[in-house]
Residue frames as qw, qx, qy, qz and C-alpha x, y, z in Angstrom:
[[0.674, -0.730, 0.000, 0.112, -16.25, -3.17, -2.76],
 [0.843, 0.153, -0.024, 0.515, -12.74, -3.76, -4.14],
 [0.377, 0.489, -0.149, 0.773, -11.26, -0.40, -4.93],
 [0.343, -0.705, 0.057, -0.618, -13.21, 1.84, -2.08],
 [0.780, -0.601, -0.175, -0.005, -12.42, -1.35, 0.48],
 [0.695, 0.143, -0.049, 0.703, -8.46, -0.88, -0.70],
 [0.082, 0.648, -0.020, 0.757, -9.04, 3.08, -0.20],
 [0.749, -0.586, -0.144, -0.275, -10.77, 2.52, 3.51],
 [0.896, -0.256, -0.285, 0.223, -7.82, 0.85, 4.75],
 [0.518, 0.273, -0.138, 0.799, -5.26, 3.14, 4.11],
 [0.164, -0.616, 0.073, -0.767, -7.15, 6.26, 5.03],
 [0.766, -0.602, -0.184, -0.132, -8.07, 4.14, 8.50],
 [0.763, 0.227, -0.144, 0.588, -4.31, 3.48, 8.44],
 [0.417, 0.438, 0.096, 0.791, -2.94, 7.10, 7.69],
 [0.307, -0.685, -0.263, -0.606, -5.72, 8.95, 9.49],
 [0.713, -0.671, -0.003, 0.205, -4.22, 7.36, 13.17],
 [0.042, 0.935, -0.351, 0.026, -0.68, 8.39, 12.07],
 [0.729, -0.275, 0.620, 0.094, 0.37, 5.44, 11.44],
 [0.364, 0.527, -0.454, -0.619, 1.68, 4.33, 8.28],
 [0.936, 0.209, 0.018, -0.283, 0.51, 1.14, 5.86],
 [0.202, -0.510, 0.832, 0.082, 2.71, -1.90, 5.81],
 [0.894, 0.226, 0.001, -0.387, 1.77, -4.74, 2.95],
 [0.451, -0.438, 0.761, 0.157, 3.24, -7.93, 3.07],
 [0.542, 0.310, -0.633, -0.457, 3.99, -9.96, -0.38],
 [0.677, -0.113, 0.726, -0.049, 3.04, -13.83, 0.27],
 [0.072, 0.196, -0.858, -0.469, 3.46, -16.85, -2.82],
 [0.829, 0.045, 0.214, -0.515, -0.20, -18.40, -3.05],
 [0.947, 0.203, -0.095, -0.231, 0.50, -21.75, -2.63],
 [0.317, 0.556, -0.668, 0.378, 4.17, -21.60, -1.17],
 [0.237, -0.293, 0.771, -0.513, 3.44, -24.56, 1.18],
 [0.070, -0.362, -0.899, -0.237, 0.29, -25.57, -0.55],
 [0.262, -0.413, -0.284, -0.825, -2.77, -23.67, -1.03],
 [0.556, -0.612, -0.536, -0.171, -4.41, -25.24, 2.19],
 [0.436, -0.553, -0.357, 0.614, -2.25, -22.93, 4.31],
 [0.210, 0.387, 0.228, 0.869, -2.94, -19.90, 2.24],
 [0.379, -0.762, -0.337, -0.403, -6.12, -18.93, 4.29],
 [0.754, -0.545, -0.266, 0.253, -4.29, -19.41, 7.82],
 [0.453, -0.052, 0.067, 0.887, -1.21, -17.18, 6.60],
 [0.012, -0.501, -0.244, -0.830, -3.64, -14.42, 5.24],
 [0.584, -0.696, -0.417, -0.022, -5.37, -14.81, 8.94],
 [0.755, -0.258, -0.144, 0.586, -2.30, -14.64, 10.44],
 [0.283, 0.117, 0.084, 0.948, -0.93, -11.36, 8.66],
 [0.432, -0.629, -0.413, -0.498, -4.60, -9.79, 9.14],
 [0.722, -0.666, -0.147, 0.116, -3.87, -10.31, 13.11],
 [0.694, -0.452, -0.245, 0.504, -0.57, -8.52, 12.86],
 [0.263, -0.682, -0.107, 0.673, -1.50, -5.75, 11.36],
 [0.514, 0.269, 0.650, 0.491, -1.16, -6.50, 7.99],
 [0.260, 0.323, 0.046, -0.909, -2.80, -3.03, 6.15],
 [0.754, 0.405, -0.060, -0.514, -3.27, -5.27, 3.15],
 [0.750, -0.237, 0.543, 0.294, -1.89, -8.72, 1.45],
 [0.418, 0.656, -0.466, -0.422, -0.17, -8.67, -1.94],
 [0.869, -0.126, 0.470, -0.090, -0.78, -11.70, -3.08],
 [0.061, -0.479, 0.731, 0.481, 1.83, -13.54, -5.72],
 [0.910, 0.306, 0.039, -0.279, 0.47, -15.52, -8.39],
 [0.470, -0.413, 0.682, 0.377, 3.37, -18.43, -9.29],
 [0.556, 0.790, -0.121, -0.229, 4.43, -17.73, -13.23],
 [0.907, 0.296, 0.245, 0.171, 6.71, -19.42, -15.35],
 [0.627, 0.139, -0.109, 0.759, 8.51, -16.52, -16.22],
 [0.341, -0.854, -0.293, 0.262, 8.39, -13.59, -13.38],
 [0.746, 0.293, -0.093, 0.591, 10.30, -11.20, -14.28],
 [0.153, -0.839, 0.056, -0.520, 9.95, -8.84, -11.95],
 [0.834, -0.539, -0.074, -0.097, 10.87, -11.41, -9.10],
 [0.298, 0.723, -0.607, 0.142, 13.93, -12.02, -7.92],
 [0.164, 0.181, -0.964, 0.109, 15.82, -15.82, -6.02],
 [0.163, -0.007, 0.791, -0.590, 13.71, -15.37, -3.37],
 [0.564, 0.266, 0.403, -0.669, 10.29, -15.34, -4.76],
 [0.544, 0.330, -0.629, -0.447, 11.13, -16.96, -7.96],
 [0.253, 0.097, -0.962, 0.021, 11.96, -20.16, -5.90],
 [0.320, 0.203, 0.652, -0.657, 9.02, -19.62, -3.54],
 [0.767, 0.373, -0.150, -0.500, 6.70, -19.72, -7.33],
 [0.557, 0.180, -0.808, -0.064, 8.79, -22.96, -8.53],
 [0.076, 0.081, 0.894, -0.435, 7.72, -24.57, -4.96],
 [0.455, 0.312, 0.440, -0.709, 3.93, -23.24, -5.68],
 [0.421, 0.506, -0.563, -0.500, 4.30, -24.79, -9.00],
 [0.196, 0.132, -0.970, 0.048, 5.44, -28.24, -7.80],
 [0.358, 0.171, 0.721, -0.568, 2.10, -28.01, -5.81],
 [0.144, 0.294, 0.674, 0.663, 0.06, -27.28, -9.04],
 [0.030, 0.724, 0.452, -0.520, -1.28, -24.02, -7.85],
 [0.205, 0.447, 0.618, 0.614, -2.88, -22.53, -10.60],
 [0.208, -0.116, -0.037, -0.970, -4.67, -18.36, -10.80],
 [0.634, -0.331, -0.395, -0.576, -7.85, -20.34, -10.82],
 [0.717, -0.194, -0.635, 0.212, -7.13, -22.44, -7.93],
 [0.380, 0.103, -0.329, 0.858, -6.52, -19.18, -6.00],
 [0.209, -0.232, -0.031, -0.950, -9.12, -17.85, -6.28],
 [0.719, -0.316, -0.513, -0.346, -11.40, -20.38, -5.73],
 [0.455, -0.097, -0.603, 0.648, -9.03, -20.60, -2.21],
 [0.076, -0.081, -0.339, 0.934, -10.11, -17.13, -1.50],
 [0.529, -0.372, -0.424, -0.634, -13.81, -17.56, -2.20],
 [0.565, -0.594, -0.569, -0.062, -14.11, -19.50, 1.14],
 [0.562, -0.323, -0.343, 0.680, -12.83, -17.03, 3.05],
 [0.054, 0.510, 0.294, 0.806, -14.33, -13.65, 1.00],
 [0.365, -0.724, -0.357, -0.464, -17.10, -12.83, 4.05],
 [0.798, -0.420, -0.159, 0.401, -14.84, -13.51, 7.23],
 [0.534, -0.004, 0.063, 0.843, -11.69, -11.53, 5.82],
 [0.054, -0.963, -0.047, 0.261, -11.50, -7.64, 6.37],
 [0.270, -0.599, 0.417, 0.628, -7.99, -6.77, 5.53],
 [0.648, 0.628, -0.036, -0.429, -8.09, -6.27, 1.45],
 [0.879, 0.143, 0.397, 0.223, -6.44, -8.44, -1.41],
 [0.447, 0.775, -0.260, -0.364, -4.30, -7.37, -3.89],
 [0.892, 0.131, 0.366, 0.231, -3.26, -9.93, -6.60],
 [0.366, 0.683, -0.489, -0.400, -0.05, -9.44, -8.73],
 [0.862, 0.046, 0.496, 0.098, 0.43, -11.34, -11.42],
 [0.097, -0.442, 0.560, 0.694, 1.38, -11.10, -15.00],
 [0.385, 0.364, -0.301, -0.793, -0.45, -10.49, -18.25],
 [0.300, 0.193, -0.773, -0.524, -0.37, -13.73, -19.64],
 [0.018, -0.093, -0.932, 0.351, -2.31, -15.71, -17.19],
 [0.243, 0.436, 0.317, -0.806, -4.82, -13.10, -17.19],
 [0.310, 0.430, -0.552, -0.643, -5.08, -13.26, -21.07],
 [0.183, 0.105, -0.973, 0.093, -5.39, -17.39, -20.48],
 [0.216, 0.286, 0.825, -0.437, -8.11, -17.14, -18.25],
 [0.110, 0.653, 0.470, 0.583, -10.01, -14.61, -20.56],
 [0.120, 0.054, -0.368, 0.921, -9.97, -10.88, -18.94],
 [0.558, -0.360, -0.129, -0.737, -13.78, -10.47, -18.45],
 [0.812, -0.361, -0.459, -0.022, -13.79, -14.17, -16.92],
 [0.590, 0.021, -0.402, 0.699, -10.77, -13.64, -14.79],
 [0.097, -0.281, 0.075, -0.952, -12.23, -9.59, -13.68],
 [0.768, -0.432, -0.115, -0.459, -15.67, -11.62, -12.23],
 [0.881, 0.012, -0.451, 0.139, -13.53, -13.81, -10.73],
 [0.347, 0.195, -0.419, 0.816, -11.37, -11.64, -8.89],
 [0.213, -0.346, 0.339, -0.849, -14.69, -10.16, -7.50],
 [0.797, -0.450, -0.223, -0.336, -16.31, -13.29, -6.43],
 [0.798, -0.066, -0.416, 0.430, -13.21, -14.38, -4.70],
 [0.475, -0.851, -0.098, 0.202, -13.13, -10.86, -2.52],
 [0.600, -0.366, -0.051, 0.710, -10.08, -9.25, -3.99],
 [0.104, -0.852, -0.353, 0.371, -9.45, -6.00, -4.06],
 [0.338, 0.831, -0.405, -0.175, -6.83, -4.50, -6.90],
 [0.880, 0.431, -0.088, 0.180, -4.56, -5.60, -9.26],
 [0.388, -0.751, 0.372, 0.384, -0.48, -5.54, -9.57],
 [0.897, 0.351, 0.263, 0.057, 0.65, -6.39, -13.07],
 [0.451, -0.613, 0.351, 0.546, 4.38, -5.66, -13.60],
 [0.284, -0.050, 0.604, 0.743, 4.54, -6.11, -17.57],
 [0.261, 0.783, 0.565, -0.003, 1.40, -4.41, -18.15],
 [0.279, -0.264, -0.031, 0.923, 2.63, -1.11, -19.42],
 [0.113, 0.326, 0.462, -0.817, 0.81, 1.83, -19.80],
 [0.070, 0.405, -0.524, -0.746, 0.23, 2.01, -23.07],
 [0.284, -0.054, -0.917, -0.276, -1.50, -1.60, -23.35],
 [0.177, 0.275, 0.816, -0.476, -4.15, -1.25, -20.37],
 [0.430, 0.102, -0.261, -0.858, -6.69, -0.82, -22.33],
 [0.352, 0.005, -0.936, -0.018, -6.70, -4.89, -22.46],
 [0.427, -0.367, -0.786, 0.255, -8.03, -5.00, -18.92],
 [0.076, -0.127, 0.191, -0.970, -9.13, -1.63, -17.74],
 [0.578, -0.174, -0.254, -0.755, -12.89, -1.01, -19.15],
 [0.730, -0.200, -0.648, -0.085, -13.21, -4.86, -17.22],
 [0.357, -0.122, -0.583, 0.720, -11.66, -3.92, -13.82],
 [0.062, -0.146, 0.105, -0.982, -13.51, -0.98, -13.72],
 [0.508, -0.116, -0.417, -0.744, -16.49, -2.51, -14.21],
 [0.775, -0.438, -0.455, -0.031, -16.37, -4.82, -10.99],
 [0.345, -0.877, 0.153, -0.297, -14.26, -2.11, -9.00],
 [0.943, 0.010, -0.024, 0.333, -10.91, -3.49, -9.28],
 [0.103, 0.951, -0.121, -0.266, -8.42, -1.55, -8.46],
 [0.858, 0.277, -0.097, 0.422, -4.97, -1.24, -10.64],
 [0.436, -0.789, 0.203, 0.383, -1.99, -0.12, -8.73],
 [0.708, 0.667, -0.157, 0.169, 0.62, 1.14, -10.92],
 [0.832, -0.273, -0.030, 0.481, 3.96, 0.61, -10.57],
 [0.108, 0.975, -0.179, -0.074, 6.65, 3.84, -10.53],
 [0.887, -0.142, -0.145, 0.416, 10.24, 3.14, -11.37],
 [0.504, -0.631, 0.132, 0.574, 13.12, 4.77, -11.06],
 [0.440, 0.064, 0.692, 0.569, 14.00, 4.87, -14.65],
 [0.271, 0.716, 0.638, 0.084, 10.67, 6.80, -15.63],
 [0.172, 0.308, 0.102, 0.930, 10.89, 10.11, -17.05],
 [0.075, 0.222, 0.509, -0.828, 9.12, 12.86, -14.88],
 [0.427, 0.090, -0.265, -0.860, 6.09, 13.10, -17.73],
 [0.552, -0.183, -0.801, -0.141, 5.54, 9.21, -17.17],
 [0.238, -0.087, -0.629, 0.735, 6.27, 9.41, -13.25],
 [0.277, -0.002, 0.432, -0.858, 3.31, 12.01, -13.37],
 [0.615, 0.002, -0.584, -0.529, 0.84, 10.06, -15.64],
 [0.428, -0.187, -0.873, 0.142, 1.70, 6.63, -13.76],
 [0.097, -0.140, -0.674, 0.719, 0.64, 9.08, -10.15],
 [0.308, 0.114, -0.225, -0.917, -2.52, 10.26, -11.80],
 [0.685, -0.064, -0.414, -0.596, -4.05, 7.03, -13.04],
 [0.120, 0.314, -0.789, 0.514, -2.92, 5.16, -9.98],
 [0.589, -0.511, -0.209, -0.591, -5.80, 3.42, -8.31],
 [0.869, -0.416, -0.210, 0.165, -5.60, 2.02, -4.40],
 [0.364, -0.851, 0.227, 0.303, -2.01, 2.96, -3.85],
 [0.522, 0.781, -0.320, 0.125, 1.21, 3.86, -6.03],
 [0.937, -0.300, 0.028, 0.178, 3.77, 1.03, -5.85],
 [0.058, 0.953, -0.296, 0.010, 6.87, 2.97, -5.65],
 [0.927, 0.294, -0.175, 0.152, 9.83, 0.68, -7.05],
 [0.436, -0.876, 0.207, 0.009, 13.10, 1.67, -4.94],
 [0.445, -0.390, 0.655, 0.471, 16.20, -0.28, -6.92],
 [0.615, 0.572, -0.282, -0.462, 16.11, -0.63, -10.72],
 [0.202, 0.342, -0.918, -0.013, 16.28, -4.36, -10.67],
 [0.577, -0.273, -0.602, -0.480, 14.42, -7.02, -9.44],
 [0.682, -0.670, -0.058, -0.287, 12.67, -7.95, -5.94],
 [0.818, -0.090, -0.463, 0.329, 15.05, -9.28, -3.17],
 [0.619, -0.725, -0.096, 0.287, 16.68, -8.46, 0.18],
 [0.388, 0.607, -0.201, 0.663, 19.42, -4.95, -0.36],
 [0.482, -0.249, -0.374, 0.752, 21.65, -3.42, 2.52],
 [0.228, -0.426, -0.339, 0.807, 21.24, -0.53, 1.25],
 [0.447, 0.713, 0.537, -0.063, 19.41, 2.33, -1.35],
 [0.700, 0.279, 0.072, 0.654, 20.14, 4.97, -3.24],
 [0.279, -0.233, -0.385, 0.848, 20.87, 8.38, -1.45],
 [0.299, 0.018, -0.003, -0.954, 17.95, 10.95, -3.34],
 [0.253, -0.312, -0.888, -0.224, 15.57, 8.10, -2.74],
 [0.068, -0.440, -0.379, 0.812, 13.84, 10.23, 0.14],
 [0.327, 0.369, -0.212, -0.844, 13.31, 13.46, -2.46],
 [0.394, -0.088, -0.732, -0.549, 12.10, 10.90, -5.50],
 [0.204, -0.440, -0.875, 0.005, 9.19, 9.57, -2.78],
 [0.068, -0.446, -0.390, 0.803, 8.53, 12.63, -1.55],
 [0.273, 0.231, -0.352, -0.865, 7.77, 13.97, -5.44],
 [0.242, -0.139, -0.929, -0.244, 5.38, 10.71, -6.09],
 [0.088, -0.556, -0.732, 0.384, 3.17, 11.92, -3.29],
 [0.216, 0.534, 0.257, -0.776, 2.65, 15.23, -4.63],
 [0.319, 0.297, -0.529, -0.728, 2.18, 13.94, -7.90],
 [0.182, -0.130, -0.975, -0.015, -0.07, 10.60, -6.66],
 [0.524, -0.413, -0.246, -0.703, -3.88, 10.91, -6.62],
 [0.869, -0.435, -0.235, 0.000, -3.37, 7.57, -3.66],
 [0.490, -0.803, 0.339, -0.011, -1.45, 6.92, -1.52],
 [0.594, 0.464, -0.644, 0.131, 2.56, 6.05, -2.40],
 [0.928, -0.330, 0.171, -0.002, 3.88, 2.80, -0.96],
 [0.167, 0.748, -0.628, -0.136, 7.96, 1.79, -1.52],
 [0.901, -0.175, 0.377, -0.122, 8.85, -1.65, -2.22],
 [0.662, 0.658, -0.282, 0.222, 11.84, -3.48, -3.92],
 [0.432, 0.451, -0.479, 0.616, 14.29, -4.24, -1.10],
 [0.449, -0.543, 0.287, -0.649, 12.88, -3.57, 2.10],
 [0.774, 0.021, -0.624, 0.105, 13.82, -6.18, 4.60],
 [0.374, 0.000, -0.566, 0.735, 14.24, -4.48, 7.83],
 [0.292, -0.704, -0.437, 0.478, 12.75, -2.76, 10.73],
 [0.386, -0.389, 0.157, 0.821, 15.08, -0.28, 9.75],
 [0.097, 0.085, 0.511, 0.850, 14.49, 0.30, 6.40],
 [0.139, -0.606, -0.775, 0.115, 10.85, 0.55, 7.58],
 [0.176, -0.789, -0.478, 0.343, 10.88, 3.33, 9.44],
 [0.249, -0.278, 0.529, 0.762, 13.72, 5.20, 6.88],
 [0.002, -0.102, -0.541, -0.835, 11.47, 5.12, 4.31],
 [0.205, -0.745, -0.629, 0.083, 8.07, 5.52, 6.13],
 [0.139, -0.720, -0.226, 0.642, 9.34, 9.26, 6.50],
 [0.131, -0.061, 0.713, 0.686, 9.36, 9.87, 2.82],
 [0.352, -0.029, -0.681, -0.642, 6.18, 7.74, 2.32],
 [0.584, -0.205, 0.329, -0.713, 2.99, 6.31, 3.35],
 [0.449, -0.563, 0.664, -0.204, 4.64, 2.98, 3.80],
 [0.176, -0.441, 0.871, 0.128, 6.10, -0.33, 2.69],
 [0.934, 0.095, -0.261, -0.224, 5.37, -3.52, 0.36],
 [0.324, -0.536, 0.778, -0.049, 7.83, -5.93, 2.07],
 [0.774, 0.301, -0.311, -0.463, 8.09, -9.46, -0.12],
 [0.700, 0.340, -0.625, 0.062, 11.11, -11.55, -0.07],
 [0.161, 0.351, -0.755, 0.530, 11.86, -11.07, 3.56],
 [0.570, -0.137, 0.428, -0.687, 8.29, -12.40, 4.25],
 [0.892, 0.190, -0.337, -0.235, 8.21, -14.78, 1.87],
 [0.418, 0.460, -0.701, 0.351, 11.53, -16.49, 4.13],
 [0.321, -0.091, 0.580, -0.743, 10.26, -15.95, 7.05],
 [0.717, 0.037, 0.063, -0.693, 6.86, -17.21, 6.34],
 [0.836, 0.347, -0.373, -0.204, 8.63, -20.37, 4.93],
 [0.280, 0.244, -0.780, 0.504, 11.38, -20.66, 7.70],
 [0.577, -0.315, -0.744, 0.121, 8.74, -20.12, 10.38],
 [0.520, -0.184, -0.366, 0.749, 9.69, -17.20, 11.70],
 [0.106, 0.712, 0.562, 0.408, 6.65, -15.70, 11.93],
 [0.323, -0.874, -0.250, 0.262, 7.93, -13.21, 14.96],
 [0.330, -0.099, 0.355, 0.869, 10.43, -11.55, 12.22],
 [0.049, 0.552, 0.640, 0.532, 7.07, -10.87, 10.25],
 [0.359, -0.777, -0.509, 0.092, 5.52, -9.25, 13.19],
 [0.392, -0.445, 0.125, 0.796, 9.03, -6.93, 14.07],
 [0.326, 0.004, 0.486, 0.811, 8.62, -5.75, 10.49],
 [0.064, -0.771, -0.522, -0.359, 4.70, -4.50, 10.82],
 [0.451, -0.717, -0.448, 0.285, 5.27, -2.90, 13.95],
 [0.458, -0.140, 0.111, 0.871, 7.74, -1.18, 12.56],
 [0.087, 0.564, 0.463, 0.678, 5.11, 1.03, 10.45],
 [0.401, -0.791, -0.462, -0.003, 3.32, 1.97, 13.89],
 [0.002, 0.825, -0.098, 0.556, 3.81, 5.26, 15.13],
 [0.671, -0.652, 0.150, -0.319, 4.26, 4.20, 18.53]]
């Protein structure tokens, strides 16, 4: 189910003229026993899909906001296995798809065949692995593939146009389109040919492209929803989700909606 339910959504998405809006959440920022109720929660407002966070030791893709939001899912002792086993009771109920990011090593830790059945008895749906570079997936490929996992790749800025088309090629679910050359967190603003550089990812992206890396507004929503076929949003949900303020979360799907 994984990859083809991740492919379903979007095209259900895309296909009303609307555009796809995934929120990042910590598993386990609050304690894993509100992990199911938040993934309800975003599911009812629209959610397209969740990106879920695995909490790591050393993230380096993350920036304040989500680092501290993994040192709080830490103090709980939420553990990759403990996640999953969360999202097993909740695998037949849930519609909206999963997508776990973590990092390599965990994966490696768990063993990558054990950790690839795992991911599909627990009901998720593709991968995010920020230090996986291309070069090395071999590791975990031939195993995803084999229980329909999908792996989103990441694009950065930084990539040379021969990588840029490779990454949009082997792309699977959607192409996570990176949007500051730095790590996650809440920016004012972007950089001006950011537009043109999403626009070239889509004709070079076998999935849909998605922009993420900054996005923290309504605004910046609907700005870069004309570009692309639409938003990871992280830190400013991971705040929100932790302040309470779950009718910011809601302002920031709606934003994707055509209407």
């Amino acid at each position: 189910m994984g990859k083809h339910k991740l492919e379903k959504a979007f095209a259900a998405v895309l296909d009303q003229g609307d555009k796809a809006f995934v929120p990042y959440i910590m598993a386990g920022d609050g304690g894993l026993d509100q992990l199911n109720e938040q993934l309800a929660f975003l599911e009812e407002a629209g959610a397209t899909a969740v990106e879920l966070g695995i909490a790591f030791s050393d993230p380096v893709a993350d920036g304040p906001t989500i680092q501290a939001a993994g040192l709080r899912a830490l103090e709980q002792g939420v553990s990759l296995r403990a996640v999953l086993e969360k999202l097993t009771e909740t695998k037949a109920t849930r519609q909206m798809p999963i997508v776990l990011m973590t990092y390599i090593n965990p994966i490696h830790t768990y063993g990558i065949e054990a950790f690839a059945e795992a991911c599909a008895d627990s009901g998720v749906d593709g991968l995010i692995i920020p230090d996986l570079p291309l070069e090395e997936e071999g590791l975990i490929v031939p195993a995803l593939q084999s229980y329909d996992i999908a792996l989103i790749r990441l694009a950065a800025l930084t990539s040379t146009e021969e990588r840029l088309a490779e990454i949009g090629r082997r792309t699977e679910g959607f192409l996570y389109a990176v949007t500051v050359t730095g790590t996650t967190g809440v920016r004012s603003s972007f950089q001006e040919n950011l537009g043109e550089h999403l626009e070239k990812l889509r004709k070079q992206s076998n999935a849909p492209v998605l922009a993420g890396f900054g996005v923290s507004t309504p605004d910046h929503v609907k700005s870069l929803t004309t570009h692309c076929d639409g938003v990871v949003v992280g830190s400013k949900i991971v705040d929100a989700l932790h302040k309470g303020e779950r009718e910011a979360i809601r302002e920031l799907i709606a934003a994707a909606k055509s209407k």
